[in-house]
C-alpha positions as CSV (number, residue, x, y, z in Angstrom):
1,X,-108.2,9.8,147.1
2,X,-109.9,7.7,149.9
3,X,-109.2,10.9,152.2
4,X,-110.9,13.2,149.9
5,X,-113.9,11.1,149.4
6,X,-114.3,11.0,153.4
7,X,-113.5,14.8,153.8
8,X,-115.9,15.4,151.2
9,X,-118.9,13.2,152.4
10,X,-118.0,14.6,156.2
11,X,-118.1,18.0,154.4
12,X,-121.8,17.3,152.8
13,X,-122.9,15.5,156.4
14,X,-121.6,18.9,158.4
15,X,-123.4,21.1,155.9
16,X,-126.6,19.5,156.3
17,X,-126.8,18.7,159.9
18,X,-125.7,22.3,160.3
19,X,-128.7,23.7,158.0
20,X,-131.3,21.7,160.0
21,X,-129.8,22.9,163.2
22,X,-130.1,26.4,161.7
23,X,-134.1,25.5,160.8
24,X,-134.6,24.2,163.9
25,X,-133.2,27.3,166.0
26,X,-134.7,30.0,163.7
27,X,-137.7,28.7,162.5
28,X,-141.1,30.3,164.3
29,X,-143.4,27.6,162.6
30,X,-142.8,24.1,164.1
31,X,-144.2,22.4,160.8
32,X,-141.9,24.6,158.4
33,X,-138.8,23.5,161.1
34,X,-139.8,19.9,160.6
35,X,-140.3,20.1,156.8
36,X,-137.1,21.9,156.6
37,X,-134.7,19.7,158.8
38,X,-136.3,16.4,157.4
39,X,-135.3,18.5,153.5
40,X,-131.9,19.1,155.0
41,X,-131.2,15.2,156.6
42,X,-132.9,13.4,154.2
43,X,-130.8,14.9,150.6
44,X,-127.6,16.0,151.9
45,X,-126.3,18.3,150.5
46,X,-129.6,19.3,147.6
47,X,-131.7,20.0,150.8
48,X,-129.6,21.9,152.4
49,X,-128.9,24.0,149.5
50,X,-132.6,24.8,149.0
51,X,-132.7,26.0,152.4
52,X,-130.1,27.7,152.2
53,X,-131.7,29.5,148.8
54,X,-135.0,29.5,149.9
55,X,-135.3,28.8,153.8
56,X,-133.3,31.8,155.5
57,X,-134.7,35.1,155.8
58,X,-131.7,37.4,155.0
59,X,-133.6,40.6,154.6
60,X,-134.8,41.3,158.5
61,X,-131.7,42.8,159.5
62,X,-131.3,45.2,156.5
63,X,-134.9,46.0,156.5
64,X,-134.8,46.8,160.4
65,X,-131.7,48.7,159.5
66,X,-134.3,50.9,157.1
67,X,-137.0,51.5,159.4
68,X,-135.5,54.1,161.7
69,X,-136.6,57.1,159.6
70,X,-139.5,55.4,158.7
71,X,-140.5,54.5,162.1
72,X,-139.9,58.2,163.3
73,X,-142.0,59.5,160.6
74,X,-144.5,57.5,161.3
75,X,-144.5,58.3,164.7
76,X,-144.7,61.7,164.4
77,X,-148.4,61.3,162.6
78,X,-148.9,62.7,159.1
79,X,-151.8,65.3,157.5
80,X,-152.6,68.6,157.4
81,X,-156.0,70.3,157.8
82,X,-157.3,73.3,157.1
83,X,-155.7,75.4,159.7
84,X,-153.8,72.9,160.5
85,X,-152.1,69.5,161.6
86,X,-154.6,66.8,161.6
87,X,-153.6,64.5,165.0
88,X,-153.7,60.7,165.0
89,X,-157.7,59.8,165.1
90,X,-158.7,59.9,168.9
91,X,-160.4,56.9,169.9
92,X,-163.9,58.3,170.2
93,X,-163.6,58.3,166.3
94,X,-163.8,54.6,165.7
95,X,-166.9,52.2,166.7
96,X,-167.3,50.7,169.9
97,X,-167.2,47.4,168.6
98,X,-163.7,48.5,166.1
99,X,-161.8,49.7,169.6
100,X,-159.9,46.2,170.2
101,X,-158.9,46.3,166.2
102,X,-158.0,50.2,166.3
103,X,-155.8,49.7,169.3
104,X,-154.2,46.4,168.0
105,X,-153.1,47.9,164.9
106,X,-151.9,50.9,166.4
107,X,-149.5,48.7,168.2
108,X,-148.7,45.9,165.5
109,X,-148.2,49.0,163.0
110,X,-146.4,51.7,165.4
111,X,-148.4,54.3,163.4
112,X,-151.2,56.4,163.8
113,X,-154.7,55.9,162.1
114,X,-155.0,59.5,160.5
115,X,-158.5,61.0,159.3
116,X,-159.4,63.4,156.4
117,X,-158.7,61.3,153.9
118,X,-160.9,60.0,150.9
119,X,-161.0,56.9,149.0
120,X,-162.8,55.9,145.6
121,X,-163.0,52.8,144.2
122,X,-162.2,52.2,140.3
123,X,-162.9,49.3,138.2
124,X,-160.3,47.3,136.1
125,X,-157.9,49.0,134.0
126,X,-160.7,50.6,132.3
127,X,-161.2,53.0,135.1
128,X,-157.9,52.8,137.2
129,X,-155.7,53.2,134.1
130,X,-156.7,56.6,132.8
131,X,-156.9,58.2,136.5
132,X,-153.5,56.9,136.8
133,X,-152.5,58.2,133.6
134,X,-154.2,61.6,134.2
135,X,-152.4,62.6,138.0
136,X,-149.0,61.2,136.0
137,X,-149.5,64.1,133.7
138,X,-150.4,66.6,136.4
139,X,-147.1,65.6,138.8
140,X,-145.3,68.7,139.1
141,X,-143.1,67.4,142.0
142,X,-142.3,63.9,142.5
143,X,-144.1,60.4,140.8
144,X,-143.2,57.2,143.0
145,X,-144.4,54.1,141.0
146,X,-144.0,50.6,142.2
147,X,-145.6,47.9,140.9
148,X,-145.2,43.7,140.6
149,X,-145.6,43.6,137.0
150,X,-144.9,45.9,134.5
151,X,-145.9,44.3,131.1
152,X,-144.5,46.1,127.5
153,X,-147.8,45.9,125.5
154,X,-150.1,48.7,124.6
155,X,-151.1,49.7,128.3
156,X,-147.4,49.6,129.3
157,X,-146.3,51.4,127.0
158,X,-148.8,54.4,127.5
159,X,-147.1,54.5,131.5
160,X,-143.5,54.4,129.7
161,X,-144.7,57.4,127.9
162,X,-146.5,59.4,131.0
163,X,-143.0,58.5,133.1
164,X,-140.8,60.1,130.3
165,X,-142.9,63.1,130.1
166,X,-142.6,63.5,133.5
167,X,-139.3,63.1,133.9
168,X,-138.5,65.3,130.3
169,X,-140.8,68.1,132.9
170,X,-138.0,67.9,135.8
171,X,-140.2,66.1,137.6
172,X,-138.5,63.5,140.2
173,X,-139.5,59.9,138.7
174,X,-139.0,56.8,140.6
175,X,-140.0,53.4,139.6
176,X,-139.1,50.5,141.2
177,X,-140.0,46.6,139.1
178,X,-139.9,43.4,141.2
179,X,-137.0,41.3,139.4
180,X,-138.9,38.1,139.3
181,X,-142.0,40.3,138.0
182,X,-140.1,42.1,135.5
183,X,-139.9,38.9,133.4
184,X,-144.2,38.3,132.9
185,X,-143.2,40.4,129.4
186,X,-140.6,40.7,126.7
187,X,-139.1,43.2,126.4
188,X,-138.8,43.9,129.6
189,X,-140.3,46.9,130.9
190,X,-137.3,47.8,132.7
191,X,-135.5,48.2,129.1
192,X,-138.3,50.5,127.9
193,X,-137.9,52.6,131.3
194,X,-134.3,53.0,131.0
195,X,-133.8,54.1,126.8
196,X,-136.6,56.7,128.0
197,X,-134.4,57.7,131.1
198,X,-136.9,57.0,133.8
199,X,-135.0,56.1,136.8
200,X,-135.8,52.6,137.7
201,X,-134.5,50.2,140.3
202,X,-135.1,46.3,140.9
203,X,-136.2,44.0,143.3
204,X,-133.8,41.4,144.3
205,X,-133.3,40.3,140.6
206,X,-132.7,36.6,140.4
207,X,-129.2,35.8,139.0
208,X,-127.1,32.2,138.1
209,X,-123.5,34.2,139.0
210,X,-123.5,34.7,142.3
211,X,-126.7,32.9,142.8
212,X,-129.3,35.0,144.1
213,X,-130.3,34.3,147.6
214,X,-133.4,36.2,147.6
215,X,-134.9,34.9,145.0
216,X,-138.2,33.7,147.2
217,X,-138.7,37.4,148.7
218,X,-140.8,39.4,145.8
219,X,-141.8,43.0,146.4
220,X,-145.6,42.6,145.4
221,X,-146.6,45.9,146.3
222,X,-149.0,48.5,144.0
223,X,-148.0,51.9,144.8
224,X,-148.3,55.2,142.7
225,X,-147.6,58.5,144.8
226,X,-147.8,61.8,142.4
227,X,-146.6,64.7,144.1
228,X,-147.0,63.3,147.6
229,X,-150.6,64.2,147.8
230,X,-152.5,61.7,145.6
231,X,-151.9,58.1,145.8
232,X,-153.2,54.8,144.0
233,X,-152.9,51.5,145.6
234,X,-155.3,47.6,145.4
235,X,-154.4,44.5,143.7
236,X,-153.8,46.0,140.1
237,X,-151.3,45.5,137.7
238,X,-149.9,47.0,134.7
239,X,-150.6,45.9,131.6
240,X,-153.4,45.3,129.2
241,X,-154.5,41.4,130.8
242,X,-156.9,44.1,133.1
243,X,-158.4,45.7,130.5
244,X,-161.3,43.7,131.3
245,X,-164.4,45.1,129.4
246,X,-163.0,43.3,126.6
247,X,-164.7,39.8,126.1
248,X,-162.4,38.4,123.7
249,X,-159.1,39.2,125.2
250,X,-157.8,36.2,126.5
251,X,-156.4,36.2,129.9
252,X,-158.6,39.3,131.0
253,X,-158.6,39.6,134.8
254,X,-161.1,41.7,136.7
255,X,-159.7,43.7,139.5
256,X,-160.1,46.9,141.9
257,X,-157.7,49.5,142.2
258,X,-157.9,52.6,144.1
259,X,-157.4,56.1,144.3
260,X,-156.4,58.0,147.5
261,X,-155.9,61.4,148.6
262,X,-154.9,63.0,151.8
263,X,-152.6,62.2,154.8
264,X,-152.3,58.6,154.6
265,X,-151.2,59.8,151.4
266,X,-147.7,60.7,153.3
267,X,-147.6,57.2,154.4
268,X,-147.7,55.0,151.0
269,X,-144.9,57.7,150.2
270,X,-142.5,56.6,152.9
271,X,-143.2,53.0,152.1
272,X,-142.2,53.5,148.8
273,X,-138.7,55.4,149.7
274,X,-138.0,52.9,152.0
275,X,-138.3,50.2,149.6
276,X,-136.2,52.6,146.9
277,X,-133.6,52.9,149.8
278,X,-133.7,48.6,149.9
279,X,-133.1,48.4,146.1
280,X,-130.2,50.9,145.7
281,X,-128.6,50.8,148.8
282,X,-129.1,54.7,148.8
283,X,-128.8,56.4,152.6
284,X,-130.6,59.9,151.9
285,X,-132.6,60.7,154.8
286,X,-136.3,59.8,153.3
287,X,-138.2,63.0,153.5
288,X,-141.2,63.7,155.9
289,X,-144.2,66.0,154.1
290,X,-146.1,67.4,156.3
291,X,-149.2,66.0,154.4
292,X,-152.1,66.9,152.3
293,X,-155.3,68.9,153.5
294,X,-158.1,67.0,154.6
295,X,-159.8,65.7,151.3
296,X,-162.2,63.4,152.9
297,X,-163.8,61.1,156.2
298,X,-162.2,58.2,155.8
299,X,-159.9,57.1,158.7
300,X,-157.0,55.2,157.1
301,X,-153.4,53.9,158.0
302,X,-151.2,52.3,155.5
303,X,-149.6,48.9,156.5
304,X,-146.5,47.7,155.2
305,X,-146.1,43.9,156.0
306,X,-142.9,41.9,154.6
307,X,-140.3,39.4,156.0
308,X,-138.3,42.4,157.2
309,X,-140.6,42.3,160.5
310,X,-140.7,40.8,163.9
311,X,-144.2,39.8,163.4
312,X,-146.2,39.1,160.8
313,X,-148.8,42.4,161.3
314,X,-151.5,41.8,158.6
315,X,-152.2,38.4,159.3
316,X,-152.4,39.6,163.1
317,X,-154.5,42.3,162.1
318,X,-156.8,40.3,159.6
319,X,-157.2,37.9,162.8
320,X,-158.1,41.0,165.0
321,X,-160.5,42.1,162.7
322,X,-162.5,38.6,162.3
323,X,-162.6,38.5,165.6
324,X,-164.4,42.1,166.0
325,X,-167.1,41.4,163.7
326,X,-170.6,41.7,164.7
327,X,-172.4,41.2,162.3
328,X,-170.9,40.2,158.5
329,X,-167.2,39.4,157.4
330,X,-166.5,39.8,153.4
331,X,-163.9,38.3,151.9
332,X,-163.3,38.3,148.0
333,X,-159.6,36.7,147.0
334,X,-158.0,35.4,144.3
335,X,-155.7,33.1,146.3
336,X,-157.3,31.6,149.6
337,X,-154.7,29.2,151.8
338,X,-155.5,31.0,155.6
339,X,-152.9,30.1,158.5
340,X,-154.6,28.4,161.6
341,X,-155.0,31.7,163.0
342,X,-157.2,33.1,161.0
343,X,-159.0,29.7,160.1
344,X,-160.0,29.7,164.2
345,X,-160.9,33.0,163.9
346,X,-163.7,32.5,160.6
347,X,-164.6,29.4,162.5
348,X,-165.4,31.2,165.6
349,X,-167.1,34.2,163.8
350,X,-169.4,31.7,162.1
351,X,-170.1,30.1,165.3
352,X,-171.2,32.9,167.1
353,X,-173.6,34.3,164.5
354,X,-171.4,36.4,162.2
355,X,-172.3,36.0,158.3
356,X,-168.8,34.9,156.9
357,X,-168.8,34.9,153.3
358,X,-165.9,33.9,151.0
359,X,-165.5,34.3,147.2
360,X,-162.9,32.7,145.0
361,X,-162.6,32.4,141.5
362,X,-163.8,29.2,139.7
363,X,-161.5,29.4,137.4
364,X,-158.0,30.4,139.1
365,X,-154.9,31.4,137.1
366,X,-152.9,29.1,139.2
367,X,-154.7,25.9,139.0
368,X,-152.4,24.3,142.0
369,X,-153.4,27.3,144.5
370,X,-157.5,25.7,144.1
371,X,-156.5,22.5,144.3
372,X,-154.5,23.3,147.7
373,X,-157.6,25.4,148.8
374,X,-160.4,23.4,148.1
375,X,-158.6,20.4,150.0
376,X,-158.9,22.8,153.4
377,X,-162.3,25.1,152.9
378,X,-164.4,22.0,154.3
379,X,-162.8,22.9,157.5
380,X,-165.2,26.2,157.4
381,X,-167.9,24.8,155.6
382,X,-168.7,22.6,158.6
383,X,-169.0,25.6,161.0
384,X,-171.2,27.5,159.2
385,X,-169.0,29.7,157.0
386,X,-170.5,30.3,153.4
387,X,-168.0,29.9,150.4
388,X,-169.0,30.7,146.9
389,X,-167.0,30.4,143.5
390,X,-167.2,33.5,141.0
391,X,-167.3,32.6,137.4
392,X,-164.5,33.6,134.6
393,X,-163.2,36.0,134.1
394,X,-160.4,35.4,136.6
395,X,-161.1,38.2,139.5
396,X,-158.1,39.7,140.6
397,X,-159.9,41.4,143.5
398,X,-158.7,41.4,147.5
399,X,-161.4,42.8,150.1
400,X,-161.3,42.0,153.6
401,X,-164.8,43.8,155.0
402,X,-166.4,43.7,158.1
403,X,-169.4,44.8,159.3
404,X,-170.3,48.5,158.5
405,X,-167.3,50.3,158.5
406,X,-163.7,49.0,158.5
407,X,-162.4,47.2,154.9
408,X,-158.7,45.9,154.3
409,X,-157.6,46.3,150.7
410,X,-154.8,46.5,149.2
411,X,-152.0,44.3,147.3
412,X,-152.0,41.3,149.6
413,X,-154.2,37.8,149.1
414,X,-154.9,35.5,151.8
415,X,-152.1,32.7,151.3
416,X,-149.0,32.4,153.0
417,X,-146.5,34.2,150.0
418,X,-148.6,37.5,150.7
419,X,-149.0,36.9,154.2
420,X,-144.8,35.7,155.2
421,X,-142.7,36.3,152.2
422,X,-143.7,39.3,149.8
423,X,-143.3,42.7,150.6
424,X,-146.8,43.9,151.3
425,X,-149.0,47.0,151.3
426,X,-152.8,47.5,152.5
427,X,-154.6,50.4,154.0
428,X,-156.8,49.7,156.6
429,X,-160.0,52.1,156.4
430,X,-162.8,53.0,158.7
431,X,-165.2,54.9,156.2
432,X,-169.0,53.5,156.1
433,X,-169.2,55.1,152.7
434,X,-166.6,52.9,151.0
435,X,-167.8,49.7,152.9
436,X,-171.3,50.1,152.1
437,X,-170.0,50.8,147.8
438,X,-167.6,47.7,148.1
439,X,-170.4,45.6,150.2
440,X,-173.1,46.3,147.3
441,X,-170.3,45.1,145.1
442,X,-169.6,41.8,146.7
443,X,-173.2,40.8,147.1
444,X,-173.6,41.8,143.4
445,X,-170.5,39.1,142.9
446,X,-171.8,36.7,145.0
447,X,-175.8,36.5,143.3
448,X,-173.9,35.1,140.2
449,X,-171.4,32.5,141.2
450,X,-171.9,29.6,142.7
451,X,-171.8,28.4,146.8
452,X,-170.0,25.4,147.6
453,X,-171.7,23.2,150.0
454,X,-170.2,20.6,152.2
455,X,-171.1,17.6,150.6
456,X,-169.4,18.8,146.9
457,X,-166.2,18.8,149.0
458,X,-166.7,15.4,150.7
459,X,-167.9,14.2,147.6
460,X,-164.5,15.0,145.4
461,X,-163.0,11.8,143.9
462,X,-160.1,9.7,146.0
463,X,-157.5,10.7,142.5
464,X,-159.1,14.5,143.3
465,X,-158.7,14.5,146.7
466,X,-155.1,12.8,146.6
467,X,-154.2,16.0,144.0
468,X,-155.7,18.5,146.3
469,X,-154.3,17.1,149.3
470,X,-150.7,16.9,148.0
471,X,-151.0,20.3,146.6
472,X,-151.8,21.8,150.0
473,X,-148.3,20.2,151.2
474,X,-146.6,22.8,149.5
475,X,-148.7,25.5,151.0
476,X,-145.9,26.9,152.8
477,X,-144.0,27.7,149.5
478,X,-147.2,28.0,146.5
């Protein structure tokens, strides 16, 4: 029995010293090595079992294992024109002071920026809901839906019936359901899709038998492609919590989703089969359309961002950008915990005369997230950038703007989950037209909340403080 005991204790020792040495090989952030190997060390063998759970990234190599096709479609540029096939846009297209950002991307995103295209805003599910509704009923072809949450109530139920009618058409339906998002409502969505024989797949689903080692990697993407040619995409949700207009619904969120049409159209598409390939395993080539005609002048690419990559593009990008900006930098998120990276680069902005202007929600669905923000934002505050908080409702919304011409929107916030671990999806647009609609918008936020100065920070209570501060510990994993 003595033997056993030390077999089992040099067992436990072995495991952890071999998990830290894993953390400290593999690792790119030197704080996240030294959480993890202190985790590991310090509670053999609990720590090294959450890193092994939570700590290893186990979908690069099967997500680099997907990207061939995907990477030669989007090589080969996407769109048709009248007459013909509209070209990557040639430099001359973008601003002067946009060519550093345009060229970055191209090379962070190994796809072209592709004109022709046209993009409308639409406010909370008021707006968003029915157009979605609508182009579901018009598919003739093919409906791609994916989406983070799918709740069962009322609004749910109205897509369950669209995506059977579709699918009762001949129409080729596809949805896929995060499997960690799947369980925001009972009965699960997923059930509803399935006795109404819409094809439906899941991400990762979390499970006790084998234990799911994925369980940290969410797909938080908002994708709906009818028919390859019109696309909706933003920070939206299904389900009647955006239903907004509705004072006395508790839980209402306000968001912006928004609707899409031509080439870039071609691009959400292939996102979208490349994540169906992920969550069945399938191997059918993913189809290339030649794209839609031009509907529009907005200059768009879509980026897909997710643990699967080298780099981490949009938070190389969303540092580009900053670092462009001229004249005014607009961001409106619901979850605000920046890297370093981009911390320097708002800093910097500030410095040099750029208007850098924050919003964040007073009132935040996840309570922790604030706390963990509010113990950093004085680091901005003291360089000149302006933060101000926007009264309940919770706001939903994600904007990245800067100056007069190039926005970021899409499904990811500004926090280190959206920015490392979820499966992402933004378009990046050069379109004065939208900016100039979404700018009026923000500045229409921003005259009724409230700024934060300075001193309310330093001024927080020591048992604040202390709650803030420990919060942002755990920035890494909120």
């Amino acid at each position: 029995m003595t033997d056993f005991y030390w077999l089992l204790i040099g067992g436990i020792l072995f495991f952890s010293w071999s998990s830290a040495l894993h953390a400290l090989l593999y690792k790119r952030d030197p704080r996240a090595a030294l959480a993890w190997i202190a985790v590991c060390i310090m509670f053999p063998p609990f720590g090294a079992l959450f890193y092994f759970l939570f700590g290893i990234n186990r979908v690069r190599t099967h997500g680099q294992r997907l990207g061939g096709p995907l990477t030669l479609f989007l090589h080969m540029g996407a769109g048709a024109a009248e007459g013909g096939i509209v070209p990557a846009i040639p430099p001359s297209a973008v601003p002067d002071a946009f060519q550093p950002i345009a060229n970055l991307s191209d090379r962070i995103t190994r796809q072209p920026l592709l004109g022709g295209n046209r993009v409308e805003s639409l406010s909370n599910g008021e707006e968003a809901f029915p157009a979605m509704l609508a182009a579901i009923a018009r598919a003739r072809q093919s409906v791609y839906l994916c989406t983070y949450i799918f709740e069962s109530n009322f609004t749910g139920r109205r897509f369950i019936a669209a995506l059977a009618g579709a699918v009762a058409r001949g129409v080729d339906v596809r949805v896929i359901l995060d499997g960690v998002g799947e369980y925001y409502s009972w009965p699960k969505a997923r059930w509803l899709l399935k006795r109404a024989k819409v094809p439906v797949a899941r991400f990762f689903p979390p499970r006790l038998l084998p234990p799911s080692i994925f369980i940290n990697l969410r797909n938080h993407r908002k994708i709906l492609v009818v028919d390859g040619v019109e696309g909706f995409t933003g920070g939206m949700n299904i389900g009647d919590r955006h239903l907004a207009a509705d004072s006395t619904r508790p839980g209402r969120v306000e968001d912006l989703h928004f609707r899409v049409a031509g080439p870039v159209v071609a691009q959400m598409e292939q996102i979208f089969l490349a994540d169906w390939r992920l969550c069945t395993g399938g191997e059918e080539p993913l189809p290339i359309r030649s794209g839609d005609v031009r509907r529009g002048d907005a200059y768009c690419r879509a980026v897909a961002d997710g643990p699967n990559d080298d780099i981490d593009k949009l938070a190389m990008i969303l540092v580009g950008a900053a670092a462009a900006a001229r004249e005014r930098i607009f961001i409106m998120t619901p979850y605000f915990l920046p890297n370093r990276e981009l911390v320097g680069a708002l800093q910097s902005a500030a410095l040099r005369g750029v208007a850098v202007r924050i919003l964040l929600p007073a009132k935040n669905n996840l309570p922790y997230v604030k706390w963990a923000s509010d113990n950093m934002l004085w680091e901005l505050l003291q360089h000149g950038v302006r933060i101000a908080y926007q009264p309940p409702p919770f706001v939903h919304t994600k904007l990245f703007l800067v100056d007069d011409v190039y926005t970021i929107m899409g499904s990811a916030n500004i926090d280190p989950r959206s920015l490392r671990l979820n499966f992402e999806m933004v378009l990046e647009i050069f379109d004065a037209e939208l900016n100039q609609t979404l700018r009026t918008r923000f500045v229409q936020a921003l005259a009724r909340s409230r700024e934060v100065s300075l001193a309310e920070m330093d001024n927080r209570s020591l048992p604040v403080r202390i709650r803030d501060a420990l919060c942002w510990l755990f920035t890494p994993y909120l």
